[in-house]
TISETI-589429 format. One line per 8 residues: their letters; for each residue z negated, y negated, x of N, C-alpha, C. Coordinates in Angstrom, 2 decimals, decimal comma. Atoms other than C-alpha are relative to their C-alpha. Example, Ala and Ser with C-alpha at 12.3 -4.5 7.8 and 13.67 -1.06 7.14 Angstrom:
BEGIN
as> 0,00:1,19:0,89:-7,80:4,50:12,30:0,00:-1,20:0,90  0,06:1,19:-0,82:-7,14:1,06:13,67:-0,73:-1,09:-0,77
This chain:
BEGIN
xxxxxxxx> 0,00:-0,04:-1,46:7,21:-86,77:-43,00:-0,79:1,20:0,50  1,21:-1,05:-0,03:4,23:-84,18:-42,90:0,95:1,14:-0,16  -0,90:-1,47:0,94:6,57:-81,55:-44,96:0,76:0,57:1,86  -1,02:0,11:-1,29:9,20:-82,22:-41,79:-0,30:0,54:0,88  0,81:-0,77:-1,16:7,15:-81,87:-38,96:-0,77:1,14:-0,16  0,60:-0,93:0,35:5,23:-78,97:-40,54:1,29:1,56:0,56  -0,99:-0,52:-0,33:9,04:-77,78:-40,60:0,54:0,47:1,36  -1,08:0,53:-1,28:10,09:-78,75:-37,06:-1,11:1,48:0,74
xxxxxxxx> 0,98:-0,61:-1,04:6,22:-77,07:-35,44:0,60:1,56:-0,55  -0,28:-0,87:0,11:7,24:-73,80:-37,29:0,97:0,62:0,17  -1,29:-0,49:-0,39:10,52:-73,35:-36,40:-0,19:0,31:1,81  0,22:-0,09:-1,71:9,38:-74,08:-32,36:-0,66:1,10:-0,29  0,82:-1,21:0,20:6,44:-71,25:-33,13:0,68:1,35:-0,05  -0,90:-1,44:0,18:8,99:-68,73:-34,29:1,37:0,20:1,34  -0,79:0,04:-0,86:11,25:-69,59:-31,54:-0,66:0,78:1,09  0,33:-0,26:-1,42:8,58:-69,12:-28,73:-0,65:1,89:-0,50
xxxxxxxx> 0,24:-1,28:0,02:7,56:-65,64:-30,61:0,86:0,76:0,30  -1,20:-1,00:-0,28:10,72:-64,78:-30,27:0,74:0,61:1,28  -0,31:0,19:-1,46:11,18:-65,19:-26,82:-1,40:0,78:1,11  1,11:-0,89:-0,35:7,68:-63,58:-26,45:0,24:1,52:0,44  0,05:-1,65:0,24:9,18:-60,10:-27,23:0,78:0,46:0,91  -0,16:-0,88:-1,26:9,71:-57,81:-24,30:0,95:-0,02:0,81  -1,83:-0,07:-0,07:13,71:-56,96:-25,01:0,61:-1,11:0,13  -0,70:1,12:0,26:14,72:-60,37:-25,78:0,75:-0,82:1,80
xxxxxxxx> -0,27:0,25:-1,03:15,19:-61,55:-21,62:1,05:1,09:0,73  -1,13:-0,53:-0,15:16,78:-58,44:-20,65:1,33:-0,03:-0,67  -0,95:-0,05:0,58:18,98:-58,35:-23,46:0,75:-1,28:0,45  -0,73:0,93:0,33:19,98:-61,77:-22,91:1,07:0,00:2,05  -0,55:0,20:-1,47:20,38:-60,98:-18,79:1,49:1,45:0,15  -1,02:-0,78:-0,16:22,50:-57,89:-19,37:1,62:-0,44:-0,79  -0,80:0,43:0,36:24,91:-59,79:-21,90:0,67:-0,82:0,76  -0,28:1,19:-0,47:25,23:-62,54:-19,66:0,84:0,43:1,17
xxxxxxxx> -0,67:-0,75:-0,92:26,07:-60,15:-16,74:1,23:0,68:-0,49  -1,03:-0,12:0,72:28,80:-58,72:-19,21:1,00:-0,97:0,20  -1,19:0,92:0,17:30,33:-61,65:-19,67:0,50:-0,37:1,48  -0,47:-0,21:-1,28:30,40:-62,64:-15,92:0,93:0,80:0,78  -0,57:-1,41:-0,70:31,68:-59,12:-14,94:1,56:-0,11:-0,67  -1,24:-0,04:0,88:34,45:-59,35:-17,59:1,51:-1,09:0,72  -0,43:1,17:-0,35:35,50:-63,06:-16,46:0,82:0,20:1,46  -0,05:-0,02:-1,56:35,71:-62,13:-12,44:1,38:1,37:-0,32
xxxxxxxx> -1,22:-0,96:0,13:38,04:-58,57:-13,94:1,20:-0,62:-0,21  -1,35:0,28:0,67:40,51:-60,35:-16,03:0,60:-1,18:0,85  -0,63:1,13:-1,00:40,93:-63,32:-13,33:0,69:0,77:1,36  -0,94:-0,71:-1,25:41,50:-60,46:-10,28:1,25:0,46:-0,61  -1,10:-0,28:0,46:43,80:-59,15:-12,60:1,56:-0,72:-0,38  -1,43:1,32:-0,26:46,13:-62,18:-13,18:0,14:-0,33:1,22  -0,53:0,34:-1,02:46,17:-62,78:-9,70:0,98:1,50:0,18  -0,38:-1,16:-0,21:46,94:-59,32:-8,87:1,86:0,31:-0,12
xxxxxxxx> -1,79:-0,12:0,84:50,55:-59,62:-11,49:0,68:-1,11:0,75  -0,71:0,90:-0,97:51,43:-62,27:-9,18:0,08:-0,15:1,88  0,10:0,51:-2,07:50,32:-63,21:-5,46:-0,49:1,41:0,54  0,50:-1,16:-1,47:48,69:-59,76:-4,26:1,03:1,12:0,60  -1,19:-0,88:-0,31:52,32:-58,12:-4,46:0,61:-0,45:0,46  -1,04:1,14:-0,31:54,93:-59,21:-2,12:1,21:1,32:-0,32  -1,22:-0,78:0,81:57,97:-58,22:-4,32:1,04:0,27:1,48  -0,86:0,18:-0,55:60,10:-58,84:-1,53:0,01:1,39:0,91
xxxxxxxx> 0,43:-1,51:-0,73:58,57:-55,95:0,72:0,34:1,35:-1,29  0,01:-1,50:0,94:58,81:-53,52:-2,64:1,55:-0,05:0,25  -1,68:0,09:0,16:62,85:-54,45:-2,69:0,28:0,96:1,13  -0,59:-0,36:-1,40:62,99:-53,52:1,14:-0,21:1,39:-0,07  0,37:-1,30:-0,23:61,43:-49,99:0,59:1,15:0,32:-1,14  -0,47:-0,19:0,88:63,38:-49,84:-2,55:1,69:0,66:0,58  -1,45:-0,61:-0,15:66,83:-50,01:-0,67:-0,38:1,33:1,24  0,14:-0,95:-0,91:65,45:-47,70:2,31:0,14:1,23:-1,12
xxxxxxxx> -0,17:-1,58:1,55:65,01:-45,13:-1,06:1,31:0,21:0,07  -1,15:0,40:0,01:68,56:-46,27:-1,50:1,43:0,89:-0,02  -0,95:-0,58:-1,66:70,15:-45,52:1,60:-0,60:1,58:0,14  0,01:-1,32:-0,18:68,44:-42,26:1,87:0,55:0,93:-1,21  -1,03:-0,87:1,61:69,82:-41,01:-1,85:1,17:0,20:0,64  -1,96:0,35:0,09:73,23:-42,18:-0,78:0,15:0,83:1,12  -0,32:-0,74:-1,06:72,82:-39,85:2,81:0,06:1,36:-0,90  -0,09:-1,31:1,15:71,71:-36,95:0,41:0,60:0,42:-0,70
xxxxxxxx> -1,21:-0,61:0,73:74,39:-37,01:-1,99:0,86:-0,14:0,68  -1,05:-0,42:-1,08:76,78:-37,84:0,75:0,33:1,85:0,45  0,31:-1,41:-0,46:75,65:-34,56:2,32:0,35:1,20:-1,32  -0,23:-0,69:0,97:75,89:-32,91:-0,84:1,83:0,30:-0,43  -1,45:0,21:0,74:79,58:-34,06:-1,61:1,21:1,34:0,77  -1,12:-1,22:-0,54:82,18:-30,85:-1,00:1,49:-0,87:0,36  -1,29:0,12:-0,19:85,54:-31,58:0,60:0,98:0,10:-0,83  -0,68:-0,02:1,19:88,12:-32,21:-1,72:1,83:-0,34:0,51
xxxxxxxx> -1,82:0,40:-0,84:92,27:-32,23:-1,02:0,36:-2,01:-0,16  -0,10:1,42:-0,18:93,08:-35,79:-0,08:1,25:-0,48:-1,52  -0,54:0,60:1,07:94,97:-35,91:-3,91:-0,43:-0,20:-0,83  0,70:0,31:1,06:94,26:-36,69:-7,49:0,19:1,53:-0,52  -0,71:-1,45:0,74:95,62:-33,14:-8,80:0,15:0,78:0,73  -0,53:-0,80:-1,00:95,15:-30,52:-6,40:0,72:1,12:-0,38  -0,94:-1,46:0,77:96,59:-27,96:-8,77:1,67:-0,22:0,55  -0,88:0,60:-0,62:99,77:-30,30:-7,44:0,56:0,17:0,99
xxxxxxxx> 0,00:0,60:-1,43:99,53:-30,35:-4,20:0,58:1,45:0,68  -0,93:-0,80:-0,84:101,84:-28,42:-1,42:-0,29:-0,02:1,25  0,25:0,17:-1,40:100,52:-27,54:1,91:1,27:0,34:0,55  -1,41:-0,04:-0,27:104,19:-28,29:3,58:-0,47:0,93:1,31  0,76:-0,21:-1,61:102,64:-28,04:7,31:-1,02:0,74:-0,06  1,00:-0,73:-0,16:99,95:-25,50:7,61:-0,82:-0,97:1,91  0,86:0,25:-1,38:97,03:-26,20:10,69:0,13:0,85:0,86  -0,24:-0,77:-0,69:97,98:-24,68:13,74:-1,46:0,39:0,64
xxxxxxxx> 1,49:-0,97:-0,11:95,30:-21,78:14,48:0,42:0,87:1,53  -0,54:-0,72:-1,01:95,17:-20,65:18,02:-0,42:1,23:-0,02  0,39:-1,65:0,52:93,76:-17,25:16,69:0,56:0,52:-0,81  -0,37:-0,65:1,39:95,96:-16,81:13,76:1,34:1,09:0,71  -0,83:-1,17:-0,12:98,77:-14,61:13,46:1,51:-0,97:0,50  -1,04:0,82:-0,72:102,54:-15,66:15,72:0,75:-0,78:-1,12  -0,54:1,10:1,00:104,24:-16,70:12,37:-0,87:-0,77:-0,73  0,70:0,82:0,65:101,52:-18,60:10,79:0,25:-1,09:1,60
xxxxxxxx> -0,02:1,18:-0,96:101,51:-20,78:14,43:1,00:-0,77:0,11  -1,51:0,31:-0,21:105,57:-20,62:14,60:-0,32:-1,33:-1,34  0,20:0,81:0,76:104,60:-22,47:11,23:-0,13:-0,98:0,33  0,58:0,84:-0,20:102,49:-24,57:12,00:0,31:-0,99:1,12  -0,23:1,06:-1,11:104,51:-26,45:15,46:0,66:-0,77:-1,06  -1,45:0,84:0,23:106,44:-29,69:14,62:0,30:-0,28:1,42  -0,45:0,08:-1,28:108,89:-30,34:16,66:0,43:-1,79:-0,42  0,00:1,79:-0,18:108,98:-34,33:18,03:0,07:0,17:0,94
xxxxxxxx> -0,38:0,66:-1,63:110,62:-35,60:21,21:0,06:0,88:0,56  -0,55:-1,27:-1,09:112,21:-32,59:22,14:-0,87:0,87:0,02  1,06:-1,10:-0,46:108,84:-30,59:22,05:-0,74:0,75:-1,25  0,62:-0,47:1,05:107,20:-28,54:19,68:-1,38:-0,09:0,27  1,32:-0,02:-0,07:104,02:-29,32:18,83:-1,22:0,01:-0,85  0,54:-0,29:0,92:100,63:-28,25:17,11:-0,51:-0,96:-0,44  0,25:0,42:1,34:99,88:-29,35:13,91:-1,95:-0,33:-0,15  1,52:0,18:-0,03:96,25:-30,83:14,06:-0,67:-0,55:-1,51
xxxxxxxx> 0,34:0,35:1,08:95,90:-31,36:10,40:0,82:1,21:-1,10  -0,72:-0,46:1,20:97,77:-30,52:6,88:0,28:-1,24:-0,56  -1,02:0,59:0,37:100,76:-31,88:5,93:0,05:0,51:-1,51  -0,36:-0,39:1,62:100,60:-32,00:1,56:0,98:-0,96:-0,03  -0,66:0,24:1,03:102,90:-32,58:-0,57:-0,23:0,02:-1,46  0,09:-0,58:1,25:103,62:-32,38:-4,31:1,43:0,46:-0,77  -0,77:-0,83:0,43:105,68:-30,39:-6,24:1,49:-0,91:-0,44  -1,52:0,55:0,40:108,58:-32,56:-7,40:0,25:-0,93:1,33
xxxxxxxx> -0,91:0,63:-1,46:108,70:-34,45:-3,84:-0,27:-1,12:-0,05  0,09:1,04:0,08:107,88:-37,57:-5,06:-1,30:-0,75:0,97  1,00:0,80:-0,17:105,15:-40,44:-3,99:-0,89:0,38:-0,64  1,02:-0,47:1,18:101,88:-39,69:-5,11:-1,64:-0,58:0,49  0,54:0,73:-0,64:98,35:-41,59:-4,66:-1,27:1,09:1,13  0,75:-0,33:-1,50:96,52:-40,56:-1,29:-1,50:-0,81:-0,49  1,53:0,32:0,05:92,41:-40,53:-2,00:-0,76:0,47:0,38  0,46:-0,17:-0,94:89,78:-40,19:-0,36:-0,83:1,35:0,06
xxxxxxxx> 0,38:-1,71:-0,07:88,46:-36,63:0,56:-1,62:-0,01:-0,18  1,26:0,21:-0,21:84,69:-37,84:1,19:-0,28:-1,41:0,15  0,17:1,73:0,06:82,66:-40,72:0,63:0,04:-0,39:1,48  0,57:-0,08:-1,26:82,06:-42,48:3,97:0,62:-1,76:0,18  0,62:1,62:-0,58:82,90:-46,33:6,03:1,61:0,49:0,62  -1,33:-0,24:-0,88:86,78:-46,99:6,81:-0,53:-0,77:1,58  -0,47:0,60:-1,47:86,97:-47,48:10,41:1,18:-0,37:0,86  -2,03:0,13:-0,48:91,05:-47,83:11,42:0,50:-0,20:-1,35
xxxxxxxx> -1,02:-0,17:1,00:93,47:-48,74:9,33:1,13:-0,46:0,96  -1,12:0,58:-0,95:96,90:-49,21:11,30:1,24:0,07:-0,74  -1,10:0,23:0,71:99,78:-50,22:9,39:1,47:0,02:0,97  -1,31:-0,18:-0,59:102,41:-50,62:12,33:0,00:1,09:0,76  -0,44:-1,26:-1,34:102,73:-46,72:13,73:1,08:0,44:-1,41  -0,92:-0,71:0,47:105,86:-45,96:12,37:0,33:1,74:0,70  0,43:-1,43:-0,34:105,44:-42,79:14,34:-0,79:0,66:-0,67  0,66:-0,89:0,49:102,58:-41,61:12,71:-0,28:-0,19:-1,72
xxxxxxxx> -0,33:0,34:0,90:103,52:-43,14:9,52:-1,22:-1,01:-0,73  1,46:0,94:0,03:100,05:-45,33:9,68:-0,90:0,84:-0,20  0,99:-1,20:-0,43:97,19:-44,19:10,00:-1,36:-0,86:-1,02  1,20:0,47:0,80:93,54:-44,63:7,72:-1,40:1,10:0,76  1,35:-0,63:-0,46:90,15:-43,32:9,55:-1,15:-0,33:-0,78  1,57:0,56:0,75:86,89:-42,78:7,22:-0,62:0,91:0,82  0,76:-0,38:-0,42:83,97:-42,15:9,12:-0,91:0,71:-0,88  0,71:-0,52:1,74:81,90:-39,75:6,36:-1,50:0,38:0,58
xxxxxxxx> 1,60:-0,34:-0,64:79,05:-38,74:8,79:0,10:-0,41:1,40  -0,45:0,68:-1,70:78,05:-39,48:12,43:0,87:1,34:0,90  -0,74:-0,65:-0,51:80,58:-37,74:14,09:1,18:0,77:-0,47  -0,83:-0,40:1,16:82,41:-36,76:11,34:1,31:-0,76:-0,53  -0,94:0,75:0,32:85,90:-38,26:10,54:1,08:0,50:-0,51  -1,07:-0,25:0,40:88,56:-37,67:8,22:1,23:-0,85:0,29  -1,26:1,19:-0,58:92,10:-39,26:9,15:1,33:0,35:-0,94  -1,38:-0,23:1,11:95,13:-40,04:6,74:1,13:-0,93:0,65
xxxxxxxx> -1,50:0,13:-0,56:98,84:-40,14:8,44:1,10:-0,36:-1,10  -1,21:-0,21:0,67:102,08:-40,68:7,12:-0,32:-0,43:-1,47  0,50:0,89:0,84:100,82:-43,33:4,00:0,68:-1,46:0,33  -0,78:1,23:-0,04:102,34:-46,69:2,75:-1,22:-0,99:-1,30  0,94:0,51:0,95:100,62:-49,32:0,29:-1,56:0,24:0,21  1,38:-0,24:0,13:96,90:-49,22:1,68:-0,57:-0,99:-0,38  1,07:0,84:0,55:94,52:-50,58:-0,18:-1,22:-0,02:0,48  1,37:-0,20:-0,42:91,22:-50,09:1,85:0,34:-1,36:0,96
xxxxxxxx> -0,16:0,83:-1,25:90,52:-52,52:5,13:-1,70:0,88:0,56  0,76:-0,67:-0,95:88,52:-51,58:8,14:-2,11:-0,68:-0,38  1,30:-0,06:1,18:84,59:-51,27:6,99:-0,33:-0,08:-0,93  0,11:-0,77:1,42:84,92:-50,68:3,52:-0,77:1,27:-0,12  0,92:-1,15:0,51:82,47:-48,32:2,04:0,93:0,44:-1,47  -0,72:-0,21:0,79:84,44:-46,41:0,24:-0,41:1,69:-0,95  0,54:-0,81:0,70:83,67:-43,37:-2,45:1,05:1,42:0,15  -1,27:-1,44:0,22:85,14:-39,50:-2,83:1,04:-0,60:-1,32
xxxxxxxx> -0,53:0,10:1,07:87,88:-39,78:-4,60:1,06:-1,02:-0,20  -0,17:1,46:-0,19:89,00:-43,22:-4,02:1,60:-0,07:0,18  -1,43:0,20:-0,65:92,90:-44,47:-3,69:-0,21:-0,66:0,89  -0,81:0,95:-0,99:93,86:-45,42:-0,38:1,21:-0,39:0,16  -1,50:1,21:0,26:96,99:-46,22:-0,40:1,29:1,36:-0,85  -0,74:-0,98:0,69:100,10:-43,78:-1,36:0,83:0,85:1,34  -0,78:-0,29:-0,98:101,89:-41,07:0,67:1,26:-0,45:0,03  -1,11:0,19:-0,31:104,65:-41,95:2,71:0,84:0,94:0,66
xxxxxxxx> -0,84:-0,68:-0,95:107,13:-40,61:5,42:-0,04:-0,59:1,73  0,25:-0,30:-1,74:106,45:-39,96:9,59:1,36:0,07:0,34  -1,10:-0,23:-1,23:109,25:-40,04:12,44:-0,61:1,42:0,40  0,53:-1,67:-0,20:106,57:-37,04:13,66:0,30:0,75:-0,82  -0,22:-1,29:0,70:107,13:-34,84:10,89:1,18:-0,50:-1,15  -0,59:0,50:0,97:110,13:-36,03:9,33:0,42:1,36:-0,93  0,03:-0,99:0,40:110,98:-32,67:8,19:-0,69:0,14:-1,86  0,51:-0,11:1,04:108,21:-32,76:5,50:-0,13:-0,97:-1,12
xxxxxxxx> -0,24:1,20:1,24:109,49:-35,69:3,60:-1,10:-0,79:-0,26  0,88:0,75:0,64:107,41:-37,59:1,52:-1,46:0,72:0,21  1,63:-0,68:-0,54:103,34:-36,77:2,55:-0,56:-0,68:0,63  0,99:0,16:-0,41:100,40:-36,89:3,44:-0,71:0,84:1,34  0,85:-0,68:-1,14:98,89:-35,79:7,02:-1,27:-0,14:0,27  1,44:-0,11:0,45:95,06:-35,04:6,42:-0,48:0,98:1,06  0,94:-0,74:-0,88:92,96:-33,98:9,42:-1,58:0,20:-0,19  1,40:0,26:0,45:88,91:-33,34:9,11:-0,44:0,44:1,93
xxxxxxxx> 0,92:0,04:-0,91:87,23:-33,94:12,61:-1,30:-0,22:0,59  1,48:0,76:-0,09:83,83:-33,74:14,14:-0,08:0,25:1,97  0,12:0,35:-1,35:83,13:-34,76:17,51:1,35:-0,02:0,84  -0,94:-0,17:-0,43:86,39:-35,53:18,01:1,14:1,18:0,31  -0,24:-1,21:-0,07:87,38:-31,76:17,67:0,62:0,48:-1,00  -0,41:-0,62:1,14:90,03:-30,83:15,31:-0,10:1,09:-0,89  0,46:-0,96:0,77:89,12:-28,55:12,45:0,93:0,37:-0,97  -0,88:-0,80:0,77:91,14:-26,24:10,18:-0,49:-1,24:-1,55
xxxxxxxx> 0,34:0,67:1,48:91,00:-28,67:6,58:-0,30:1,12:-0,75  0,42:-0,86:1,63:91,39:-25,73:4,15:-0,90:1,17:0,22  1,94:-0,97:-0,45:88,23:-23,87:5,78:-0,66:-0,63:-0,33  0,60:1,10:0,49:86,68:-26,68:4,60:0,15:-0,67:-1,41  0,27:0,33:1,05:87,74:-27,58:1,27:-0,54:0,87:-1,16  1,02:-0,46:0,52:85,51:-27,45:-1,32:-1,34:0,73:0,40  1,23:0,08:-0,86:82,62:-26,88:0,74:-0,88:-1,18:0,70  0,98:1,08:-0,18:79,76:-29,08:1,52:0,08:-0,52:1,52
xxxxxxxx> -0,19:1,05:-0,86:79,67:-31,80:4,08:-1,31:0,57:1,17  1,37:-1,00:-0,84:76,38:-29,53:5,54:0,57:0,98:0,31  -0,64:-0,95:-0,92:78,68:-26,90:6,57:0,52:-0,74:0,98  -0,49:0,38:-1,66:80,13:-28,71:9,09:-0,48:-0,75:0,31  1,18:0,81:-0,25:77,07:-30,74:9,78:-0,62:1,46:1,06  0,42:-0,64:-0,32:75,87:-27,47:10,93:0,84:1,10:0,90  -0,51:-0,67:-0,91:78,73:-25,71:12,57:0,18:-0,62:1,68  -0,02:0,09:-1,34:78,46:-25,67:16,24:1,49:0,26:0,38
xxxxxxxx> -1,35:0,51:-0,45:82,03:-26,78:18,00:-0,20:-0,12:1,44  0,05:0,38:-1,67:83,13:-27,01:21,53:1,35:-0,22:-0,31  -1,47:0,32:-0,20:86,59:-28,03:23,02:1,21:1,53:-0,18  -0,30:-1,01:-0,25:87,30:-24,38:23,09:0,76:0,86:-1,38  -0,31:-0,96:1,40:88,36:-21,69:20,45:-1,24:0,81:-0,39  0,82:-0,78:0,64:85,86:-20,23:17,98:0,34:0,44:-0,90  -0,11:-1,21:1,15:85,13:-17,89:15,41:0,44:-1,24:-1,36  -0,66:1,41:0,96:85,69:-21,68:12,77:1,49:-0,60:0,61
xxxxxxxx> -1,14:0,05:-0,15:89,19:-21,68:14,51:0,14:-1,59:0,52  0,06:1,48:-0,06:88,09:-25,54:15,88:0,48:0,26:1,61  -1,12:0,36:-0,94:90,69:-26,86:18,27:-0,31:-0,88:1,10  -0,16:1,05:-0,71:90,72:-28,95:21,21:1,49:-0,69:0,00  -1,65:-0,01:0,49:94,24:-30,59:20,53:0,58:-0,59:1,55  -0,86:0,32:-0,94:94,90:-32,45:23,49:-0,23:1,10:0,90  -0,37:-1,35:-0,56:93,89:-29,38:25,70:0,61:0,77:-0,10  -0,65:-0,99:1,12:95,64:-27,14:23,54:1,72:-0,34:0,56
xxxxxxxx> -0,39:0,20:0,49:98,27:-29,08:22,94:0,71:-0,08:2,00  0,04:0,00:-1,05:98,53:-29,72:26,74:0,87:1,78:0,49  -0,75:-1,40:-0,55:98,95:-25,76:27,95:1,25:0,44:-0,69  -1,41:-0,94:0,76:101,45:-24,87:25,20:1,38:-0,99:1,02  -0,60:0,32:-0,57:103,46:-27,71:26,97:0,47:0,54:1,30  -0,05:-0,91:-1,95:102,78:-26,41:30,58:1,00:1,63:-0,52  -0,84:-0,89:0,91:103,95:-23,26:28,61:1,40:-0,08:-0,28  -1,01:0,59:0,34:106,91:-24,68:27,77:1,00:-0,10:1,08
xxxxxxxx> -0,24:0,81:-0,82:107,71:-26,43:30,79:0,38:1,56:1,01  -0,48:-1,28:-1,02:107,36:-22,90:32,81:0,84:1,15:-0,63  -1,16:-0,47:0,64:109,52:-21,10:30,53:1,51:-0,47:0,37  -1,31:0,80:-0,28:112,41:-23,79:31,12:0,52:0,07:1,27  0,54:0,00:-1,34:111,19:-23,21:34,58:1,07:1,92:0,40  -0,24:-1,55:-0,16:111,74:-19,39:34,82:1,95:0,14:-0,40  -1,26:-0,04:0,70:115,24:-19,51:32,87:1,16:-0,69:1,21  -0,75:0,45:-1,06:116,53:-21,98:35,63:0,04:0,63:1,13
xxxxxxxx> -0,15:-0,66:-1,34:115,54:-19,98:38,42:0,52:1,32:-0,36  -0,70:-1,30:0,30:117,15:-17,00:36,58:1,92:-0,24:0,19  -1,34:0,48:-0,14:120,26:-18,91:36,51:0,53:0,07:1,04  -0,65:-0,43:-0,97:120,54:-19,50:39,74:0,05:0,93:0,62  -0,02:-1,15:-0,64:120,03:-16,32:40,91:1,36:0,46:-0,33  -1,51:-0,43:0,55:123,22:-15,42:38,53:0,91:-0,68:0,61  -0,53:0,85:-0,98:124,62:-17,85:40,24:0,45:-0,03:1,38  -0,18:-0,30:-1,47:124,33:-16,85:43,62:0,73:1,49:0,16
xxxxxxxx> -0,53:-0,98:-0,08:125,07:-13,53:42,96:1,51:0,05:-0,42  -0,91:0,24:0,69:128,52:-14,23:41,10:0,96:-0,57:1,43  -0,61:1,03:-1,31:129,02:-16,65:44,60:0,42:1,08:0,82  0,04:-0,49:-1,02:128,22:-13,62:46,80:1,13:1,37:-0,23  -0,98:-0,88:-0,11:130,26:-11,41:44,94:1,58:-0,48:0,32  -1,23:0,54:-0,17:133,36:-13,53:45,15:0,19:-0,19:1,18  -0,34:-0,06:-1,70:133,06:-13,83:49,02:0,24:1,01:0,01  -0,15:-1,00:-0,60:133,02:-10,47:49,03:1,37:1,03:-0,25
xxx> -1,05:-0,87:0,43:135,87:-9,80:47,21:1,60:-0,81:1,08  -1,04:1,20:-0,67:137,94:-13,05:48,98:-0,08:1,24:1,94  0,33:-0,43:-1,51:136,74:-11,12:52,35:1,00:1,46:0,16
């Protein structure tokens, strides 16, 4: 029992020397603060991988990223002939240019309902005459699709920028519908045949407008969607050959109209005179 307790008092003795020595309290307060410090890191940190992120807000910035890529390469995307094979393709109808030269315009009237009139697009074709699939020139958001104008052989409107609109005539079999986001490149439906331009058979009538202001197409293809983001347009005639069509399209009529005008009052003049000579001969 003696041995024991002899055991027990010397073990307490060496304990309290040990606890005597200087280092021994700090050491034990800076470990202790370790561990604490450690405990409070790795717990903010599991919260952190969960509740301090709201995923839902990262998604929302994520598509705003998105949407601005998709304006950027929009912008980027060059004009392309509304076919699959432009090596193919037959501008039948040229774009009537009120600056160009008299036979490129003579070209460019069709004549519908008695009147000749300008050509506010390009009329393709392809080389053997056949059907062939009609796609889309630029990415962009269908807005029209009209299946019953047998006049204009139906009609497909993609909006590609704000103010910006390509339009496809004289097409059968569309496959798009109105707000479809649709890509360059894309089949809309297949060319058909117009009452307006029956002339050019089987085709496609492909206009590129911005602000409602018809624009020459093949000044424009293969060129970026930032050229004519940046060309300045009026209703008028400019140095980019951009049209007002119903103004336009308007005077050549008046034009027209006073020509038919002039010819009749030439007539009767022949007329009268022919009258006055025959009195004069009856006299």
């Amino acid at each position: 029992m003696r041995e024991e307790e002899n055991k027990r008092s010397s073990q307490s003795s060496s304990v309290k020397r040990f606890f005597k020595k200087r280092w021994v309290f700090p050491a034990i307060y800076i470990a202790s603060a370790a561990i604490i410090l450690t405990a409070v890191l790795w717990y903010q940190s599991s919260n952190s991988a969960t509740d301090k992120y709201d995923y839902k807000s990262t998604d929302i910035a994520g598509k705003k990223d998105q949407e601005q890529a998709v304006e950027v390469s929009k912008a980027l995307e060059n004009f392309k002939m509304p076919v699959v094979k432009a090596d193919e393709a037959v501008v039948k109808t040229k774009f009537y240019d009120f600056d160009g030269k008299t036979e490129d315009q003579e070209a460019a009237l069709v004549f519908y309902n008695n009147r000749y009139q300008p050509n506010t697009g390009v009329d393709i074709t392809v080389k053997n005459g056949e059907t062939f699939d009609v796609v889309a020139s630029l990415s962009g958001t269908v807005t029209r699709v009209d299946e019953d104008d047998a006049v204009l052989g139906n009609v497909i409107e993609i909006e590609n920028d704000k103010g910006i609109v390509t339009k496809y005539q004289s097409i059968k079999d569309i496959k798009v519908e109105v707000g479809q986001q649709v890509k360059q490149g894309q089949i809309l439906a297949k060319a058909g045949q117009s009452l307006f331009n029956e002339k050019a058979g089987t085709h496609v009538h492909f206009e590129i407008r911005k602000d409602g202001v018809a624009v020459n197409p093949t000044n424009y293809f293969n060129k970026s969607l930032s050229v004519l983001q940046d060309a300045k347009i009026s209703g008028d005639k400019s140095k980019d050959s951009l049209v007002s069509p119903k103004s336009k399209e308007e005077q050549l009529f008046e034009d027209q109209d006073n020509t038919s005008d002039d010819q009749s009052s030439d007539k009767e003049k022949v007329d009268e005179e022919s009258t006055d000579k025959t009195k004069n001969q009856d006299s």
